[in-house]
C-alpha positions as a Markdown table, in Angstrom:
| # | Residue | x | y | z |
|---|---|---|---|---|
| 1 | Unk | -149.0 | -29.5 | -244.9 |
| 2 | Unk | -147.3 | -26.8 | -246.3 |
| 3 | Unk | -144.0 | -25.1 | -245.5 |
| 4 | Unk | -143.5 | -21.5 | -244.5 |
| 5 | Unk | -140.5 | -19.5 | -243.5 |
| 6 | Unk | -140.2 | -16.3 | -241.0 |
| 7 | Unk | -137.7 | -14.9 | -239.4 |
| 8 | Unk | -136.3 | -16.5 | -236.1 |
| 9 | Unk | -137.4 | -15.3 | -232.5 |
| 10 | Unk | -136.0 | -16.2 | -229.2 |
| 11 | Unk | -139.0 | -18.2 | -228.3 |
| 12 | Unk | -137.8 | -20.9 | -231.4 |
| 13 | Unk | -134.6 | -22.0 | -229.5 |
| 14 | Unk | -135.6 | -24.9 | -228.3 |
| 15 | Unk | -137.1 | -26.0 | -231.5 |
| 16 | Unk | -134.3 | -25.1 | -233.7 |
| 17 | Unk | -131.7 | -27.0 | -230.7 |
| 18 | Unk | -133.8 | -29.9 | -231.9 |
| 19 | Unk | -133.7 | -29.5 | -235.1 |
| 20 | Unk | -129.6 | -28.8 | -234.7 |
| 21 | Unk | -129.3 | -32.2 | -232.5 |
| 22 | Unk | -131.7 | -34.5 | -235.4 |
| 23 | Unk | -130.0 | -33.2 | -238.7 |
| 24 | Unk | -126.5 | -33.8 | -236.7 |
| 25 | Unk | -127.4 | -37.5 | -235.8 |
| 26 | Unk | -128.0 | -37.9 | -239.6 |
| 27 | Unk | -125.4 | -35.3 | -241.1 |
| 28 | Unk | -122.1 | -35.6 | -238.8 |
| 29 | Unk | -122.2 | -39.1 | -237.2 |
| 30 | Unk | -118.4 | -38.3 | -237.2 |
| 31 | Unk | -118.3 | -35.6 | -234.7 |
| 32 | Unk | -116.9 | -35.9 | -231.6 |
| 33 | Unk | -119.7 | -35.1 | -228.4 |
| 34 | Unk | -117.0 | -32.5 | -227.3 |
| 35 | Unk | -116.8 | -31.0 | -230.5 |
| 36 | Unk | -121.0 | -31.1 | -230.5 |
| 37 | Unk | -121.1 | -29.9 | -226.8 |
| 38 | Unk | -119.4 | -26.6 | -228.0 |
| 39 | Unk | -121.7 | -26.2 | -230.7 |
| 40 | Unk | -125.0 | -26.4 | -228.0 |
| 41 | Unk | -123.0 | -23.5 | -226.5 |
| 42 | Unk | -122.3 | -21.8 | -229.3 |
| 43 | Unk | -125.8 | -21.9 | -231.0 |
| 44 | Unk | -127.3 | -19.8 | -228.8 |
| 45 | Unk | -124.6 | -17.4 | -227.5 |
| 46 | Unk | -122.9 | -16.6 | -230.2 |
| 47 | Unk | -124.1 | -17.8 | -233.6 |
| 48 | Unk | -128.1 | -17.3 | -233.3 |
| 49 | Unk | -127.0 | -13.6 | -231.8 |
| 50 | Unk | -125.2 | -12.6 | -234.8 |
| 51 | Unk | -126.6 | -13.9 | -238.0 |
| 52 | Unk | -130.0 | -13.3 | -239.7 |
| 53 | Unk | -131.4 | -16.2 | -239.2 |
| 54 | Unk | -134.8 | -17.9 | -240.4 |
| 55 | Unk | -136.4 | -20.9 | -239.6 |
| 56 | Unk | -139.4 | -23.5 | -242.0 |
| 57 | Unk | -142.5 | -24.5 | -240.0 |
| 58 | Unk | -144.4 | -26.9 | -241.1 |
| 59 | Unk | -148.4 | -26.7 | -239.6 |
| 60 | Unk | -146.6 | -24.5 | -237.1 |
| 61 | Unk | -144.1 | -26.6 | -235.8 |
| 62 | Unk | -140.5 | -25.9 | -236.8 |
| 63 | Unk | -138.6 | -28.5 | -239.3 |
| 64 | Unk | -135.8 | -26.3 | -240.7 |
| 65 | Unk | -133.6 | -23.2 | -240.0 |
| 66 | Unk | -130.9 | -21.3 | -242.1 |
| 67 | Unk | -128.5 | -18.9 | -240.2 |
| 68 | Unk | -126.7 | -16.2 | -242.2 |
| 69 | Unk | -123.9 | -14.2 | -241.6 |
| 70 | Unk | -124.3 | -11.0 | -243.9 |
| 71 | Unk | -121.5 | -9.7 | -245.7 |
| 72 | Unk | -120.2 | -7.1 | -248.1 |
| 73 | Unk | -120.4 | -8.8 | -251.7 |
| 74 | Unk | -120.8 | -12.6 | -250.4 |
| 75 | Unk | -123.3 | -13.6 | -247.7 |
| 76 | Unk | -121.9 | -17.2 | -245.7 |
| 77 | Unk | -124.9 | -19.5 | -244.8 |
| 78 | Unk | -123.2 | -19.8 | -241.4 |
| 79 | Unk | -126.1 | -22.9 | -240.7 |
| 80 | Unk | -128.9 | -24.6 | -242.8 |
| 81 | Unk | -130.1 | -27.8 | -240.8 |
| 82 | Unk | -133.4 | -29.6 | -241.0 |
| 83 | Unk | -134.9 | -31.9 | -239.4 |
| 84 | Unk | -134.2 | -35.5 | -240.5 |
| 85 | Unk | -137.6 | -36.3 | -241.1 |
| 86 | Unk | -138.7 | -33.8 | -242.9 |
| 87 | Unk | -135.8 | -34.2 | -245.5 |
| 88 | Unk | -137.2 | -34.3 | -249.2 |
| 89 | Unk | -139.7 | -32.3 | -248.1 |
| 90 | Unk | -138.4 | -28.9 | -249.8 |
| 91 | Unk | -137.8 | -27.5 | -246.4 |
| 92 | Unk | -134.2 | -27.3 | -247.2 |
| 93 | Unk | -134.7 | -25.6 | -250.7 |
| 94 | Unk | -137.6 | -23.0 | -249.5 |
| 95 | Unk | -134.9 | -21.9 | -246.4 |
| 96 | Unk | -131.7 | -21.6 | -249.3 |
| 97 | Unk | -134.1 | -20.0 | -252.0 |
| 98 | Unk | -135.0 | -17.6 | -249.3 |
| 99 | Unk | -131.3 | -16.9 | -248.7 |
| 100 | Unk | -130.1 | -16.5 | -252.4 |
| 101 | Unk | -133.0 | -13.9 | -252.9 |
| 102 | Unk | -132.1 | -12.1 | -250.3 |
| 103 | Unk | -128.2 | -12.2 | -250.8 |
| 104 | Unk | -127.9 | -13.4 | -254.0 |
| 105 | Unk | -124.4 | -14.9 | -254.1 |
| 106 | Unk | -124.0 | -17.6 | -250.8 |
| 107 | Unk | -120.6 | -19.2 | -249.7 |
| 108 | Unk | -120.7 | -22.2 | -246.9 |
| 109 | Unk | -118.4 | -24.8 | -245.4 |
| 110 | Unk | -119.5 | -28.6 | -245.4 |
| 111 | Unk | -117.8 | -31.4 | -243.9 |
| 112 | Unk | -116.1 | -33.7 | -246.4 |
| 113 | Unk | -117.9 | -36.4 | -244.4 |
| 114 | Unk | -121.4 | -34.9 | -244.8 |
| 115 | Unk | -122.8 | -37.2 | -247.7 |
| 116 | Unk | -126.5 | -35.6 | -247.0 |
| 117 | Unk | -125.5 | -32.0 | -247.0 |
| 118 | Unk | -122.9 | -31.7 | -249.9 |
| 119 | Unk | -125.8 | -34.0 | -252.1 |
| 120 | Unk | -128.4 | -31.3 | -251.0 |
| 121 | Unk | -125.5 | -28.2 | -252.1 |
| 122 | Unk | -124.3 | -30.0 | -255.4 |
| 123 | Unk | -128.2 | -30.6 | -256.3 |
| 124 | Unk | -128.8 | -26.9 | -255.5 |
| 125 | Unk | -125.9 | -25.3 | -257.5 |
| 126 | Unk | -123.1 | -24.5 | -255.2 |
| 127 | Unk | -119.5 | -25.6 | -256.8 |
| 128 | Unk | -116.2 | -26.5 | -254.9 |
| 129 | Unk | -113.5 | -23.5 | -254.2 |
| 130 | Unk | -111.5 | -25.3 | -251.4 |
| 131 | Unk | -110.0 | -27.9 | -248.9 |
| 132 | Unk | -109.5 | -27.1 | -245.6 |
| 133 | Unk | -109.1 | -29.4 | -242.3 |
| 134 | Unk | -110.5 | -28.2 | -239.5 |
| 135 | Unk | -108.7 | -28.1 | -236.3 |
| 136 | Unk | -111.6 | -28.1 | -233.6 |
| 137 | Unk | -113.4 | -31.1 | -235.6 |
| 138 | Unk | -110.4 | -32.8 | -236.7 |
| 139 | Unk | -112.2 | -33.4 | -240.5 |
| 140 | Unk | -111.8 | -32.1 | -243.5 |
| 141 | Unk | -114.3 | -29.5 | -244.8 |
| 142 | Unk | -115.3 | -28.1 | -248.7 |
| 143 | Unk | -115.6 | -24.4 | -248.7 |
| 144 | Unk | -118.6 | -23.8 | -251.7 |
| 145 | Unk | -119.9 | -21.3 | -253.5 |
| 146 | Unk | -123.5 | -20.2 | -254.7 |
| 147 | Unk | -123.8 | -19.2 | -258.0 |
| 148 | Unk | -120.9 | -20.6 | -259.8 |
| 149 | Unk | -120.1 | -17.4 | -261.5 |
């Protein structure tokens, strides 16, 4: 049962809008159903059109998917979700490995909230830069940075 990563195609959607809707039942508890009925939308309209995104199968079956949204200097890992039972699996590290080789330096935002996903960042290496609340959410989110340099 090991893990391998390739880039996303169109015929993953459904599998990655399951993995979206498991790591969000473990991850965000706090989020509103109108707030995650926009982001079903938003998923595949807008974000999985505009990022490089790549998803982690596991004996073909997709467990994990990072989305990234490519900049000058400072790439944002725009999504990085996996599914909840296949956390601790290294899913999660083999998709952000894949992104820091590629990019190098990563930024993000993470709920304040999201005990999983800031453990999972803090254990990988990113560092705090900011506070911000978010209006469409109503929470609080920490923007992070990969490497701390």
């Amino acid at each position: 049962m090991a893990n391998t990563l390739r880039p996303y195609a169109d015929t993953d959607l459904d599998a990655v809008m399951a993995t979206w809707e498991s790591a969000t039942l473990v991850g965000h508890p706090f989020l509103s159903e109108t707030f995650k009925d926009t982001e079903r939308y938003n998923i595949p309209n807008v974000y999985l059109p505009n990022t490089e995104t790549w998803v982690c199968e596991c004996d073909g079956e997709v467990v994990g998917f990072i989305a990234l949204i490519v900049g000058e200097g400072t790439t944002e890992v725009g999504a990085i979700f996996v599914q909840s039972g296949s956390h601790g699996t290294g899913a999660g590290r083999m998709l952000m490995d894949k992104a820091r080789d590629l990019h190098g330096r990563l930024e993000l935002d993470v709920f304040k909230e999201n005990v999983v996903g800031r453990r999972f960042y803090e254990a990988y290496g990113f560092v705090p830069l900011s506070e911000r609340f978010h209006e469409d959410s109503g929470h609080m989110m920490l923007r992070l940075r990969y490497p701390a340099s």
